[in-house]
C-alpha positions as CSV (number, residue, x, y, z in Angstrom):
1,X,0.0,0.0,0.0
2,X,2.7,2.5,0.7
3,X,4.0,1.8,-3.5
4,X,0.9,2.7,-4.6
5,X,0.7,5.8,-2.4
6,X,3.9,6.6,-3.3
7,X,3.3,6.2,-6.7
8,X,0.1,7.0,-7.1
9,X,0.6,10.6,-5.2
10,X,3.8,11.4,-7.2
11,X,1.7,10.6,-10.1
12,X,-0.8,14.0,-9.2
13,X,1.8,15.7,-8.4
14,X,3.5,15.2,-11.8
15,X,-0.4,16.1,-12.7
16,X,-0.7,19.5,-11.4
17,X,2.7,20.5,-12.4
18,X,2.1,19.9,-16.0
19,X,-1.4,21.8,-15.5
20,X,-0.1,25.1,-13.8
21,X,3.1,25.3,-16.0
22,X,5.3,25.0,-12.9
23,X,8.0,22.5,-12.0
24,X,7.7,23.4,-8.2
25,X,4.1,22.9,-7.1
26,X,2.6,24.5,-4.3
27,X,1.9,23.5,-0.7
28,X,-1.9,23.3,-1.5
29,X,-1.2,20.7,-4.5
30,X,1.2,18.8,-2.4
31,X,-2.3,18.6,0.1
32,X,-4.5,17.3,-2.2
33,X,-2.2,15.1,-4.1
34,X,-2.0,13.2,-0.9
35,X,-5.7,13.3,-0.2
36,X,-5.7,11.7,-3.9
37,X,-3.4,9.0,-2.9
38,X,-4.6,8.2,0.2
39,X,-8.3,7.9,-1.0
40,X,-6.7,5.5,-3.4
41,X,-4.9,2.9,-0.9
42,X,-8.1,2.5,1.1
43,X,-9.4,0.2,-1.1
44,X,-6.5,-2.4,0.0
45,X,-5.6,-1.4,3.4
46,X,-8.9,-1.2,4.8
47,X,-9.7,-5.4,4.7
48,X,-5.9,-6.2,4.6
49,X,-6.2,-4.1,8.2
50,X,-9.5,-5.7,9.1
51,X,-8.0,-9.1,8.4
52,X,-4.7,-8.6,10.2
53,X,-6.7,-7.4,13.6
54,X,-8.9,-10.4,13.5
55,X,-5.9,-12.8,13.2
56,X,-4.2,-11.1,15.8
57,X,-7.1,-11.7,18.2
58,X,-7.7,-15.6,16.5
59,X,-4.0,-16.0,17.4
60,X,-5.0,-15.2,21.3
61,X,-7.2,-18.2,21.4
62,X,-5.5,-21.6,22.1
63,X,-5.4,-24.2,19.2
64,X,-7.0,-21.6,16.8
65,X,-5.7,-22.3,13.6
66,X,-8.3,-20.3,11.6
67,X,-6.6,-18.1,8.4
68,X,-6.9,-15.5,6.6
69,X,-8.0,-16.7,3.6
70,X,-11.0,-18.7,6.4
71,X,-11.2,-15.5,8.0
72,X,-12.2,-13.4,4.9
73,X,-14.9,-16.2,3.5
74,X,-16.5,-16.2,6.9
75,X,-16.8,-12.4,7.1
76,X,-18.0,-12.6,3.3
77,X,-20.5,-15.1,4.5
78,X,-21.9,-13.5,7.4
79,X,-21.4,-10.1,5.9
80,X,-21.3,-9.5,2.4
81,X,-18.5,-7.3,1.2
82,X,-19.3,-4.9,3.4
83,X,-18.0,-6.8,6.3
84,X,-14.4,-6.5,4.7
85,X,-15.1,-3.2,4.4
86,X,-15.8,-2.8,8.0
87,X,-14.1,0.8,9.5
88,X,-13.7,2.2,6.0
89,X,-14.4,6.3,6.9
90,X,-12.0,5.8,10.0
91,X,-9.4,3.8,7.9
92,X,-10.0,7.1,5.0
93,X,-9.4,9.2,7.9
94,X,-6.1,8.5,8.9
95,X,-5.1,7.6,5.8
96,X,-5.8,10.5,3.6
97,X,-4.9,13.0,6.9
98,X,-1.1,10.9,6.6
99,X,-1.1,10.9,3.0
100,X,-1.8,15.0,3.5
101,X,0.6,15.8,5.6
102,X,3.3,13.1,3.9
103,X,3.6,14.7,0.8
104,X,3.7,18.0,1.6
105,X,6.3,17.6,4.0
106,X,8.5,15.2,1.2
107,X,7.8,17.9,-1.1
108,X,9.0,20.6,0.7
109,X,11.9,18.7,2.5
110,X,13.4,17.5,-0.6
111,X,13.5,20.9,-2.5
112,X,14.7,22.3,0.9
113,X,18.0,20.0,0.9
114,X,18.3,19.5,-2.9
115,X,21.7,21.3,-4.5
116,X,22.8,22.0,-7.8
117,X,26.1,19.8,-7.0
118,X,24.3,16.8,-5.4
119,X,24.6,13.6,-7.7
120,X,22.1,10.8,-7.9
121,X,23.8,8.8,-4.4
122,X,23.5,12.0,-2.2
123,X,20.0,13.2,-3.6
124,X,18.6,9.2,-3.1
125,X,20.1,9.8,0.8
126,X,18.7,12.8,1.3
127,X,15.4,11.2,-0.2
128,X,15.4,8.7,2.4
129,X,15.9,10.7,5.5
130,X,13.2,13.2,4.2
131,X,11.2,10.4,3.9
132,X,11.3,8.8,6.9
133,X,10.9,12.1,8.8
134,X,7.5,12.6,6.9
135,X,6.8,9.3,7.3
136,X,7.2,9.3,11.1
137,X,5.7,12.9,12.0
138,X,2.6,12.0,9.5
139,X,2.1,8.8,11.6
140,X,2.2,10.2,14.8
141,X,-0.2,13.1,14.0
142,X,-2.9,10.5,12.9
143,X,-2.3,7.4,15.5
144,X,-5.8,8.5,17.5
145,X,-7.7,7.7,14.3
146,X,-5.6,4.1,14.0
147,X,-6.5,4.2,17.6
148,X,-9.9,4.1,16.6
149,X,-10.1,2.2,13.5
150,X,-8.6,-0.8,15.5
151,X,-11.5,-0.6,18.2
152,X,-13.9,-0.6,15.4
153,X,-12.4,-3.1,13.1
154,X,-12.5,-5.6,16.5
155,X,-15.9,-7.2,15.0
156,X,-15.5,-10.3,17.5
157,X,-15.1,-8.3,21.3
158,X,-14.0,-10.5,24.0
159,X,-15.7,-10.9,27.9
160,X,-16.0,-7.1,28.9
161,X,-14.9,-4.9,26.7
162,X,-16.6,-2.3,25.7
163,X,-18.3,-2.1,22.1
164,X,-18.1,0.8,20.3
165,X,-20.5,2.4,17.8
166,X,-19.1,5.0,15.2
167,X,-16.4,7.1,15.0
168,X,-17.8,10.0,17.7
169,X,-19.0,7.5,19.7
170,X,-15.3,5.7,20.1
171,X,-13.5,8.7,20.4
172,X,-15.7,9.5,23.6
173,X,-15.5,6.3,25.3
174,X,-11.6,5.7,24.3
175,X,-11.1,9.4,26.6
176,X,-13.9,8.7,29.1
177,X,-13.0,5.0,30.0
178,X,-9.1,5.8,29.4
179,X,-8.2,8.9,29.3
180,X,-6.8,11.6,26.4
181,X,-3.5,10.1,26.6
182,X,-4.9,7.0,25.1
183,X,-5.3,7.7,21.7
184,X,-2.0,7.5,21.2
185,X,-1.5,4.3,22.7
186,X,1.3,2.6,20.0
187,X,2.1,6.2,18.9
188,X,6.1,5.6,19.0
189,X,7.0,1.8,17.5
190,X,4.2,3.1,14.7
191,X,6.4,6.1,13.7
192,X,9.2,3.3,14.4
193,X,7.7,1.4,11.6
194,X,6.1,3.8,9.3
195,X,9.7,6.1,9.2
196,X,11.2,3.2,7.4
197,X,8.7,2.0,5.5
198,X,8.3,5.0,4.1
199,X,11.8,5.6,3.3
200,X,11.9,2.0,1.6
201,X,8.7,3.1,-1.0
202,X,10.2,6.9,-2.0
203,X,13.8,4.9,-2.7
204,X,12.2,2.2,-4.7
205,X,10.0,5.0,-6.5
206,X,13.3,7.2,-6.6
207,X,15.3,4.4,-8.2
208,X,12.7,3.4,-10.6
209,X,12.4,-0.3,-10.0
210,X,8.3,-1.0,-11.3
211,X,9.8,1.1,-14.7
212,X,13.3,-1.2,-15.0
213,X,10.9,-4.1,-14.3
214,X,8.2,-3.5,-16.9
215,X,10.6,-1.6,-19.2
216,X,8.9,1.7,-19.4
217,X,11.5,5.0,-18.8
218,X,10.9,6.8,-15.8
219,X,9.2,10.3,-15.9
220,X,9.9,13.2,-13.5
221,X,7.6,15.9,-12.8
């Protein structure tokens, strides 16, 4: 999912460059090229996410050797498509907010350190810490609305705990039963995970690998 983000936002940002005449876009385009991109992931990470939470509390049962690939047809069964689909506005939430303040940040931080004298080894460096700055300050900004999404996306809730109904309706009980402090609960080893993660898909995107692999020459806005 982070590829296609990466791709997919650099993609609209080659967009409205070409449109306003511009090689430097501005902060505003940078925004909604990552509202673009995250819009676009949700369609994957929202039942990848669902599916991962529900293995997670399968794998808390002892003996439980149900899958994911069981998981999905039961939730397909007893739900339709929807019930993969479970948490989608939360899960559109965080990731359009991350993808909005990821791109902007990238955008400006690699204009920022670029120089006239930097060759391709010390411009893909410079990618990757940019990257993984964005990455980790995006991530933290919107961990209350993962928060959230996971308490949703919890469709089988164990012996007393407390179910939760819509997005308002989480956020309250997450700060009445646990405080504010709460929904950021996983805040660090997320940015721990997201810095380099997102580092890894603006260096593959920065190298070119999908264009050496399908032959097709890599364009730069």
């Amino acid at each position: 999912s982070s590829g296609i983000n990466a791709e997919y936002g650099d993609e609209l940002r080659r967009h409205f460059a070409v449109s306003s005449g511009k090689q430097k876009i501005s902060v505003w385009h940078e925004v909604l090229a990552g509202a673009g991109a995250g819009s676009c992931q949700i369609v994957i990470t929202t039942p990848m996410e669902l599916l991962k939470i529900q293995m997670q509390l399968a794998s808390q049962i002892p003996g439980n050797k149900t899958t994911a690939l069981q998981l999905a047809k039961n939730l397909y069964a007893d739900k339709g498509i929807k019930g993969l689909y479970k948490g989608t506005v939360v899960t559109a939430l965080r990731d359009v907010s991350f993808s909005c303040v990821y791109f902007p940040l990238v955008g400006i931080g690699c204009q920022y350190f670029a120089s006239e004298g930097d060759d391709k080894f010390t411009s893909f460096i410079k990618t990757l810490a940019v990257a993984s700055f964005a990455g980790a300050s995006a991530s933290g900004l919107v961990t209350p609305f993962d928060v959230v999404k996971t308490r949703i996306q919890t469709v089988t809730p164990g012996v007393n705990t407390v179910t939760y109904n819509g997005i308002p309706d989480t956020f309250a009980k997450v700060i009445k039963n646990e405080g504010f402090g709460a929904l950021y609960k996983g805040c660090v080893p997320r940015m721990s995970v997201i810095a380099p993660l997102m580092a890894i898909a603006q260096s593959v995107y920065f190298i070119g690998v999908a264009e050496m692999l399908f032959g097709v020459q890599q364009k730069k806005y």
